[in-house]
Every structure is written in structure tokens, then in C-alpha cells.
N, C-alpha and C positions, 0 to 999 in steps of 0.2 A: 441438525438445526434447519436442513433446507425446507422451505415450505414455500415453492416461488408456483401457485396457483390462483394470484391472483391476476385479474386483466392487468390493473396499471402498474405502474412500475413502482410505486411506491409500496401499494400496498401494505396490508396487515405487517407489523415489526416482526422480523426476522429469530428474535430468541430475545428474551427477557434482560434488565441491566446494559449492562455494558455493552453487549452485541446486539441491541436493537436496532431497525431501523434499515432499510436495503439501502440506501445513497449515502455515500460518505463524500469527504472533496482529502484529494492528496495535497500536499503540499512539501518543497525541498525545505530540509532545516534552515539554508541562509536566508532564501527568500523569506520564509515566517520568520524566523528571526530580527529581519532588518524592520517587520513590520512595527511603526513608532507606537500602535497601541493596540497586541496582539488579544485584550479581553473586549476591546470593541468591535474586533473583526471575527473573534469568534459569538460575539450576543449576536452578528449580524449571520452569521450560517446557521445558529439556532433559530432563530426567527423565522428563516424562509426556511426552514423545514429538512434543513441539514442532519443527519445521526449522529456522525463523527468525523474529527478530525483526524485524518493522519498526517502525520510528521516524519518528516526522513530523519534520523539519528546516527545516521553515518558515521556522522566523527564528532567528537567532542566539542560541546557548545554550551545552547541553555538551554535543551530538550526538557527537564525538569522543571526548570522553573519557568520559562515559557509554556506547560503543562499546568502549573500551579496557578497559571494568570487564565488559561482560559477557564478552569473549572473554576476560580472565585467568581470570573463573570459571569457567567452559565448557571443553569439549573438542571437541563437532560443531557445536554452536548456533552460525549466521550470525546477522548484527547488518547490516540493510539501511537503508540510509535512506529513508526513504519519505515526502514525499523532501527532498533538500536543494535551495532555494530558490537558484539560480545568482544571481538578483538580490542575496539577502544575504549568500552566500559568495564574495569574492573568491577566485579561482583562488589565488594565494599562499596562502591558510587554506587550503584544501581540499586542495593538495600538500602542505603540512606537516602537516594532519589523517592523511593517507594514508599518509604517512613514518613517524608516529607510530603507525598501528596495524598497519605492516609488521613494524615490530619485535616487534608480540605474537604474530601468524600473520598472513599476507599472505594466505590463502586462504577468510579466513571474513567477510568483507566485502565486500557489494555497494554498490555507489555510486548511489543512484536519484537523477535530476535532474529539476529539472523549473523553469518560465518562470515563474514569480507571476501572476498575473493583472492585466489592464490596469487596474482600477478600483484597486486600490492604489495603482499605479505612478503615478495618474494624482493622486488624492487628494494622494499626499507629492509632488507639482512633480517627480518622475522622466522623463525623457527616456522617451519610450513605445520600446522597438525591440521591431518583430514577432517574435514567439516562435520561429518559425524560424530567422529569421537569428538573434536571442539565442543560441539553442541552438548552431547551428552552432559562432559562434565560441567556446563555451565548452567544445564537443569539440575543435575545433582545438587549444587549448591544451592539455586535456587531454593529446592525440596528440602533442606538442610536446614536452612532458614524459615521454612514455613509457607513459602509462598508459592500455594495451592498451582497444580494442572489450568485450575478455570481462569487463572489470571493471566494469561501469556496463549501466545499464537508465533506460529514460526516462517520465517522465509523461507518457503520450501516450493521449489520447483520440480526437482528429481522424484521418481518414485522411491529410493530411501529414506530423504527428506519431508517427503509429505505422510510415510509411513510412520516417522518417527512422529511429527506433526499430532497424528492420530492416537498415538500409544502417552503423549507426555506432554499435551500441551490442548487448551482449546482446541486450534484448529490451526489455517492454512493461511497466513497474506502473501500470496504469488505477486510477482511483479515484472514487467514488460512480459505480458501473456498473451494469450488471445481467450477468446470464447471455448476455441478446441479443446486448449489445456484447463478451460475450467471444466469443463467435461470430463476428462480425464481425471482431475485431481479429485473431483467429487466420488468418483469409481472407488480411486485408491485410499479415500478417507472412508469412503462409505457416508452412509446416510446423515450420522450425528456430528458431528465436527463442522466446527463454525468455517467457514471459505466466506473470503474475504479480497478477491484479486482487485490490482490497480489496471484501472483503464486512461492511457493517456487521451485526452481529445484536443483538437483545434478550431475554435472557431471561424475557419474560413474557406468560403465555397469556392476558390480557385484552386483548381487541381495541381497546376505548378508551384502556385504560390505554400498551399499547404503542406506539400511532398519535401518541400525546401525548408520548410521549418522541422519537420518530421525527423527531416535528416540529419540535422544538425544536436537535436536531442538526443538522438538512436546513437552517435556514433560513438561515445564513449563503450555502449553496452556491448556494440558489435564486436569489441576487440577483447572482451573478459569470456574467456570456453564456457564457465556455468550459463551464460545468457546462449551462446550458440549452442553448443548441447543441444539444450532445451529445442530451442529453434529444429534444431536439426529433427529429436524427437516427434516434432510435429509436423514434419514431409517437409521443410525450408532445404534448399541446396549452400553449398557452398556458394553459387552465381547468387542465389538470393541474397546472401550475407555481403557479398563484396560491391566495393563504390559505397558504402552508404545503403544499401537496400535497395534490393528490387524495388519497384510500383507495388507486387503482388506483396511483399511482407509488410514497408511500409503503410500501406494499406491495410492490413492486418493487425499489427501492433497500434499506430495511433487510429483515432476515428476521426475525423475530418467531414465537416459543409457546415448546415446550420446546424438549430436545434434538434431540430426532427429525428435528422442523423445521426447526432450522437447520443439523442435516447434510443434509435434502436440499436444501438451497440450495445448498449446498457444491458439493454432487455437480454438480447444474446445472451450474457453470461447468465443475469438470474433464471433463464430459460433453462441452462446448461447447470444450472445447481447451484448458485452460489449464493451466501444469505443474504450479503453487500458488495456493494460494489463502490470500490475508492476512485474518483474521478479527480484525476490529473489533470488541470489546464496549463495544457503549454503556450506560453508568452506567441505573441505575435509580432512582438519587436525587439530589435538586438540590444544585449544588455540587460544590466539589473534594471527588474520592473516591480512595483507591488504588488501585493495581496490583486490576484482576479477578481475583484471583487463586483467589479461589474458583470463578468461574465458568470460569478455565482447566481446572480439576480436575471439575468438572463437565462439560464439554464434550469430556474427553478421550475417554472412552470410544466417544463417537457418532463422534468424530470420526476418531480414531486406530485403533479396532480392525482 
């Protein structure tokens, strides 16, 4: 699906339906969730010229029907999951999730999946199964049930992960990446397969001030091996990983100054293959905060023109 040959960053829609459009905006489940009117916050990321939504589905919540509320308000805006946690979604929820937002439009929802990590799994007395075979059997079902390759994309980092990505699913939504590994993952999917990676960014141009927010997001990720792996895969050290992040990784993983700056991060990845790109704003202030929504309006122009 890559076709990133145009100047702006917006550019011509990336592939047809549901995967149109190169700029998406991420967002964590509780934060969309807590927002008090989530079909007015998504007619407002359609408007400025938004693709899609993703949503983190980590754990069980109102992923579905907070889905069902943006596509009644909406008319183009996709609503992705980014992604939904196979360990906390039994297959029966997720088919009747699916059922339930076919009746709103079947065609503006993508289904991102992805394995939880072993230190969870491991913490709650869960039976550890390798994230491959997990996956597998939880496309089987899928497949079992009818619900097509082109409906779902997978959290896939690793090159088994994204190989599999390739063989059994649209495509690829990578998460805490960089531009390299969207380079790389485009290699290992090859040319057609949708990619899809998230980009965290911060809007703010003090180098201390933004490194310290950076750090404070990153640090869960630094302590789960599939995110350092990764890391590692891509020339990071061990010294890069420890305290919080180097300068050099933190700098790599989020994007930080003004606008300018984190459209050319942007560009980076669609440079490097990718059809969209999911733009993360991370908070600037401690505690729960709403919907970015200023910072979407902010960000549209660098992003969207």
C-alpha cells in the first residue's frame, strides 16, 4: 500500500476504505474514554482533516462502544484499535464487538491485535503461550468466523511478528518505534501491506523540559524485553535503556519542539514506507488531562497541509 511520493505530508490517501489517509492521532483507552463526549471529539479530528482514530485496547473497557459513538458522529473518520489486547478480549466479545459496529458502517473500522506482554502474563499466575502461537490461534478464529485478512492489522515489532503481519492480516501497527524500524518493517512486509506505526510527540521546545516528560511515558515500556529487543535490534545499548533513556533514544522514540518539528518526524516515517502515521500527544502536565484537543488544531496545519 506504500505510495509516500508525494511533497506534503498529507498527501494523496494512502489505500482505499478504511486505511485511507497518512495522519492518524493515537490516543490511550482511559484518556478517550474519560472524554465526556467522545462523537464530538471525533466530528472535531474529522474536520481538521484527521484519517483515523486509534485507540489503545489494552484492557477491557468501552473500546467498542466508544467506537460505535465515534463512527455514528462521523462520516470518513476510521476508529482502529490500537490495539486490542487478545489476552483480555475473548474471541466471543470481539465477534459481538464486531457485529455490533457492522451495524453502524462495516467499513470504518480496523481491528489492531496484538499479544500482552510476558511480564504481565507472568505477574497474574497466566499460563505464558509464545505470542506467535497466541496470535495465530486467535486469527484462526477470527478466519473461522468469517472475519476477512483485510479487516485487522497486528502489533508487530519483531521480524516473525511482522512476517506473520504480512501472511494473515492487512498489515503492521508498530508502537514505540522509530523511523529506522519503519524502514525495516516495510523491507520485511514488502511492498503491499498496510504500516501503520505510532509516533509519540510533545509540544514543547525546552530540551529539559521535554526529555522529562518523555521519560516519564517511556518508563513503563523500558522495563517489558519485547520494547527493548526491539530497541536493541535497532543499535540502542543497554546504557541507552537504563535511568529513563538516554538523550540519544529518548530523542528517537518521542519527537519534541514546535510544529515544524514534529512534522518532520512524521515525514521520516512516510519517507521510510509507511502508509500512516498515528500521532501520540503526550500530555504536558501531570495527571489526567483531556482529549489534546487543542494540540490536534495546532498540529493540523504542519501536518495536514
Amino acid at each position: 500500500m506504500a505510495d509516500n511520493t508525494a511533497d506534503g505530508i498529507a498527501g494523496d490517501t494512502a489505500a482505499p476504505g478504511a486505511y485511507a489517509g497518512r495522519i492518524g492521532l493515537w490516543e490511550r483507552f482511559d484518556r478517550f474514554g474519560a472524554e465526556p463526549d467522545v462523537g464530538a471529539a471525533a466530528a472535531e479530528a474529522e474536520a481538521l482533516g484527521y484519517a483515523t482514530l486509534w485507540i489503545g485496547g489494552a484492557f477491557p473497557g468501552h473500546l467498542f462502544e466508544n467506537a460505535e459513538k465515534v463512527l455514528a458522529a462521523t462520516s470518513r473518520l476510521t476508529f482502529a484499535s490500537g490495539i486490542l489486547n487478545i489476552r483480555m478480549f475473548p474471541i466471543e466479545e470481539t465477534l459481538a464487538g464486531l457485529a455490533r459496529l457492522d451495524k453502524v458502517d462495516p467499513d470504518r473500522f480496523i481491528l489492531g491485535l496484538g499479544v500482552s506482554h510476558e511480564e504481565f502474563m507472568r505477574q497474574e499466575g497466566e499460563e505464558y503461550v509464545p505470542p506467535l502461537a497466541a496470535m495465530r490461534a486467535y486469527l484462526d478464529a477470527l478466519d473461522a468466523a468469517g472475519i476477512g485478512d483485510d479487516r485487522r492489522v497486528l502489533a508487530a515489532l519483531g521480524p516473525k511478528m511482522l512476517r506473520l503481519a504480512a501472511e494473515r492480516s492487512a498489515g503492521a501497527h508498530p508502537y514505540f518505534t522509530t523511523p529506522a524500524h519503519t524502514a525495516e518493517a516495510r523491507t520485511l512486509l514488502g511492498a503491499d501491506p498496510y504500516l501503520a506505526p505510532e509516533q509519540k510527540v510533545i509540544l514543547e521546545t525546552d530540551a529539559a523540559a521535554a526529555r522529562g516528560l518523555a521519560r516519564e511515558a517511556m518508563g513503563m515500556y523500558l522495563g517489558l524485553a519485547n520494547y527493548r529487543n526491539s530497541l536493541k535490534r535497532l543499535g540502542f545499548t543497554d546504557e541507552d535503556l537504563a535511568d529513563g533513556g538516554s538523550d540519544r533514544l529518548v530523542d528517537a522514540i518521542v519527537a519534541w519542539g514546535d510544529e515544524e518539528a514534529v512534522a518532520a518526524r512524521v515525514h521520516e516515517h512516510l519517507s521510510a514506507g509507511a502508509d500512516q502515521v498515528a500521532v501520540h500527544i503526550l500530555p504536558t502536565t501531570p495527571g489526567a488531562t483531556p482529549l489534546p484537543r487543542t494540540e490536534w488544531r495546532r498540529l493540523a496545519p504542519a501536518l495536514l497541509a
